[in-house]
C-alpha positions in Angstrom: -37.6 -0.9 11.8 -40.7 0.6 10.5 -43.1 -1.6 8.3 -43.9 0.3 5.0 -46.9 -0.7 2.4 -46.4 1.6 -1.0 -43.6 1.7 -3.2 -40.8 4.5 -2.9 -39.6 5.3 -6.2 -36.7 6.8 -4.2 -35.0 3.6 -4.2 -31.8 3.8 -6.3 -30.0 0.4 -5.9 -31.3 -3.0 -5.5 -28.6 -5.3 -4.0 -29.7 -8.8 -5.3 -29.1 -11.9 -2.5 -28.1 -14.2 -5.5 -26.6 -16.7 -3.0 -30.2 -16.9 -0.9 -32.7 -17.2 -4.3 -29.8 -18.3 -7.5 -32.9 -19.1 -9.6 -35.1 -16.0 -8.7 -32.1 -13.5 -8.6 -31.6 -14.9 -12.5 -35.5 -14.6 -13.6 -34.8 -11.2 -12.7 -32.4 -10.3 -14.5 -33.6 -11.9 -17.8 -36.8 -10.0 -17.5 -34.7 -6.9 -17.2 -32.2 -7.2 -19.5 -31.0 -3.6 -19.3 -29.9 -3.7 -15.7 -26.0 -4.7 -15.6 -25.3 -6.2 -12.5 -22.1 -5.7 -10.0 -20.7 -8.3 -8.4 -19.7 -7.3 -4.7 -17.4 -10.5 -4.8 -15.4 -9.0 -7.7 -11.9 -7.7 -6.6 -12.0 -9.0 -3.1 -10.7 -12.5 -1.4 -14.0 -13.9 -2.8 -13.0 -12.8 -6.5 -13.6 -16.7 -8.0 -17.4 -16.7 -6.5 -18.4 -12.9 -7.7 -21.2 -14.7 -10.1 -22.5 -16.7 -6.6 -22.3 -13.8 -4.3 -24.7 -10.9 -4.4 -24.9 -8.4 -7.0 -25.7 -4.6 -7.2 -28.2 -3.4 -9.6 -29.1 0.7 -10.5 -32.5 1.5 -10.0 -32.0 5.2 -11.2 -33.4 4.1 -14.6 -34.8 1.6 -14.1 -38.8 2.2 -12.1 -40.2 -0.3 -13.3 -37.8 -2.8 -11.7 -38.5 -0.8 -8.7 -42.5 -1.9 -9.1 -41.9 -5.2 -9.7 -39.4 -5.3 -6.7 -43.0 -4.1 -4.1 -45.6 -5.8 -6.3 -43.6 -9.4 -6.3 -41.4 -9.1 -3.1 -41.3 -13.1 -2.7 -40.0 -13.1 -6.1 -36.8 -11.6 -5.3 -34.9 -11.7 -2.1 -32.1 -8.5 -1.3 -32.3 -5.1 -0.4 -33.1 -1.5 -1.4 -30.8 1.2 -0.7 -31.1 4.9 -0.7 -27.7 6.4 -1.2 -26.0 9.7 -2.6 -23.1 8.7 -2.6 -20.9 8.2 -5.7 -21.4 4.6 -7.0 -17.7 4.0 -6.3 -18.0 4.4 -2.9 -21.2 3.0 -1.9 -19.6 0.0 -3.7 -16.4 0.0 -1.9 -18.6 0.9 1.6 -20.8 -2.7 1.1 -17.6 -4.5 0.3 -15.9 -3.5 3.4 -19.2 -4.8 5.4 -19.1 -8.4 3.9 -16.0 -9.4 6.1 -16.5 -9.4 9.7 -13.9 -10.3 12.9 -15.4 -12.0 16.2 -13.0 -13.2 19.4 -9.2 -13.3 18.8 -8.6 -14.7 15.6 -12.3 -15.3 13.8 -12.8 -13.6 10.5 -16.5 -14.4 8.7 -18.5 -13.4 5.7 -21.6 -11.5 7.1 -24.5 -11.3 4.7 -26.1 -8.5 5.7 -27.5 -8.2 1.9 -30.1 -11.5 2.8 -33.0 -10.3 4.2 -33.3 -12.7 7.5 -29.7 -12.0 8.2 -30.9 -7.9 7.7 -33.5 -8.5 10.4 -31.8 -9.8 13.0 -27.9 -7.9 12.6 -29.5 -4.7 12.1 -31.4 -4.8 15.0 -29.0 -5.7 17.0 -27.1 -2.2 16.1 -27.5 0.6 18.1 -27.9 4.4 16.9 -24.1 5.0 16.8 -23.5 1.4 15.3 -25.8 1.6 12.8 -24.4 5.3 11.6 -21.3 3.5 11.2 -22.5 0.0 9.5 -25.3 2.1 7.2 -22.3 5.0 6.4 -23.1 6.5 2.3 -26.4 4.4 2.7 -29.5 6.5 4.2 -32.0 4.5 3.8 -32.6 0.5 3.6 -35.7 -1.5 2.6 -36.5 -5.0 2.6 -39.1 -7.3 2.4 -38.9 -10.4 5.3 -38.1 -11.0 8.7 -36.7 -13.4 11.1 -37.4 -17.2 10.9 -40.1 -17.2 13.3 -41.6 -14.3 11.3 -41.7 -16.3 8.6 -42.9 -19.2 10.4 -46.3 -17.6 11.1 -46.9 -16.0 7.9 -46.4 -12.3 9.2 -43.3 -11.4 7.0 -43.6 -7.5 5.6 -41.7 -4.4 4.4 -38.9 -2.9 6.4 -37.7 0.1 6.4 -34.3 1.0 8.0 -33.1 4.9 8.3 -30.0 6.3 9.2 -29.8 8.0 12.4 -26.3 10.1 10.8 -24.2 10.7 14.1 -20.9 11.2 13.8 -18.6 8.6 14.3 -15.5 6.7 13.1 -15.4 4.8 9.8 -16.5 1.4 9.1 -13.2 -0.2 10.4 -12.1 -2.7 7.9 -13.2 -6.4 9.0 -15.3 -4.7 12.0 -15.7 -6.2 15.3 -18.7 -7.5 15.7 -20.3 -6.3 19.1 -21.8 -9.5 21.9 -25.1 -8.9 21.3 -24.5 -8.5 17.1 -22.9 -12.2 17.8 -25.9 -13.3 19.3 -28.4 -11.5 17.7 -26.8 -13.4 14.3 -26.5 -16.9 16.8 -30.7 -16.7 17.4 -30.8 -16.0 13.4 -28.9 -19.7 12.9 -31.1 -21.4 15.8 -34.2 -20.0 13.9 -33.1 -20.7 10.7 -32.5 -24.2 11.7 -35.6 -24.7 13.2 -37.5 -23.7 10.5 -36.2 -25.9 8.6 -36.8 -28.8 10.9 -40.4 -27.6 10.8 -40.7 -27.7 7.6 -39.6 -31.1 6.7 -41.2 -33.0 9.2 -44.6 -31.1 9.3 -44.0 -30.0 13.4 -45.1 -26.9 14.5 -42.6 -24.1 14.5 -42.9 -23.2 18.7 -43.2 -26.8 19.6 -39.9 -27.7 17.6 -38.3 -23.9 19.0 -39.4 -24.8 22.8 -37.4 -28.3 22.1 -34.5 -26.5 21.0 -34.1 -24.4 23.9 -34.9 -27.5 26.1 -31.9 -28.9 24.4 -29.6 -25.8 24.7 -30.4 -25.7 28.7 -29.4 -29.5 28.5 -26.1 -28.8 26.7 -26.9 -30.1 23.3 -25.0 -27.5 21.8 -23.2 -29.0 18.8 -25.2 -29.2 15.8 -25.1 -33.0 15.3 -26.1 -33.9 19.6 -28.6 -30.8 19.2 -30.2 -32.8 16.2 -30.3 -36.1 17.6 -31.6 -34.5 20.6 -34.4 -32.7 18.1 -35.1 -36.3 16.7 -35.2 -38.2 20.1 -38.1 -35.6 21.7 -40.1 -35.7 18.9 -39.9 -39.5 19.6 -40.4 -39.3 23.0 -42.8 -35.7 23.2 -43.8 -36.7 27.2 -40.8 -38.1 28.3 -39.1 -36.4 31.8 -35.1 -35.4 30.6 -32.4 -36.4 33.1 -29.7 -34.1 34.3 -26.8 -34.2 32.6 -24.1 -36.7 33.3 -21.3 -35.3 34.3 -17.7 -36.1 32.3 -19.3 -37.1 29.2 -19.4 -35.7 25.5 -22.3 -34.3 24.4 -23.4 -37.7 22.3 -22.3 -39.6 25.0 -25.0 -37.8 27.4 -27.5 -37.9 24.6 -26.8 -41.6 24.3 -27.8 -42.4 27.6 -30.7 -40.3 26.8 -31.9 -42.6 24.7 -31.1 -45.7 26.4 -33.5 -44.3 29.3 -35.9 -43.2 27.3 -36.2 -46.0 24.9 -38.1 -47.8 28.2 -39.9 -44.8 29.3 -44.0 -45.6 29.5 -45.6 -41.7 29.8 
């Protein structure tokens, strides 16, 4: 991904993360009233949500939305596409990435169309991959990052280009690869932290080196991995035990806390 500072009035689509920013994707659209949004929800599985999922707006017409879209990036969140291709099917092409397959049996919604989400799947694509994911789309531009971007204040523009090899199709509901699993896996972590930094005022790498502490530990439930979150902050120079072997993950962290709770640093 290649950091870019200037507007490109090459842009012809802006596909609108309404599920990541509702309120700022609507200010948007009521100060351009002329756009008429597509829902990418509409027709598909997801039919009943199309007006809380994300939307595709024409640029073609439209430059001064694509101004507005560089000068105020934190007032919108999505991304800008570059794309040939008949509206139809660069349409039915971004529909056919929003369901996704992992293991066996798993089927997900991936939403590449948020800009975090962007930032980690996308680079977790390799030349071939991303030929295949990007397909009708040459070019993609966004303004973020990952969480721990975001966390130190050095979010920017990206730009994404498509390398074009030849390839098979977009398979409908795609595999995801091991490392697009993981790469979307850190993306969750981050996200999570973050927001554990942000409501109780810790700094983002103390609160990530915690969360890896607790990973090694086998905290790796949401609910033990919190508590564990909660208990170090509580106890920031306390010595953690090995794991006790047999026992759930709350019953370890229990015992945690029980030893802790008369630990004198």
């Amino acid at each position: 991904m290649i950091g870019v500072q200037t507007p490109d009035l090459t842009s012809q689509w802006l596909l609108l993360d309404v599920p990541g920013a509702p309120l700022a994707a609507t200010t948007l659209l009521q100060q351009f009233r002329d756009v008429r949004p597509t829902w990418l929800f509409e027709g598909t599985e997801l039919h009943g949500m199309r007006e809380q999922g994300p939307a595709l707006v024409e640029l073609r017409n439209c430059p001064a939305l694509i101004e507005f879209c560089y000068s105020e990036p934190h007032a919108w969140q999505g991304l800008l596409l570059v794309s040939e291709a008949p509206a139809a099917h660069l349409l039915a092409h971004l529909r056919r990435m929003l369901t996704v397959t992992f293991g066996l049996h798993h089927r997900a919604l991936l939403s590449y169309y948020n800009p975090h989400c962007a930032s980690y799947f996308f680079d977790a694509c390799d030349a071939e991959e991303l030929s295949r994911w990007l397909g009708p789309i040459s070019q993609l531009r966004w303004f973020g990052g990952t969480w721990a971007d975001r966390a130190i204040g050095s979010q920017g523009w990206q730009r994404l280009l498509n390398p074009g090899l030849e390839g098979s199709l977009l398979a409908v509901e795609e595999t995801l690869s091991l490392r697009q699993r993981e790469k979307l896996q850190t993306c969750l972590l981050e996200q999570h932290t973050w927001r554990w930094s942000q409501s109780t005022g810790t700094d983002y790498n103390r609160l990530w080196s915690h969360v890896q502490e607790g990973l090694a530990l086998g905290f790796s439930e949401r609910p033990a991995l919190d508590g564990w979150l909660w208990l170090r902050l509580q106890h920031p120079g306390a010595l953690p035990a090995q794991p006790w072997p047999g026992l759930t993950q709350q019953e370890r962290l229990d015992h945690l806390r029980n030893w802790w709770q008369g630990y004198q640093p």
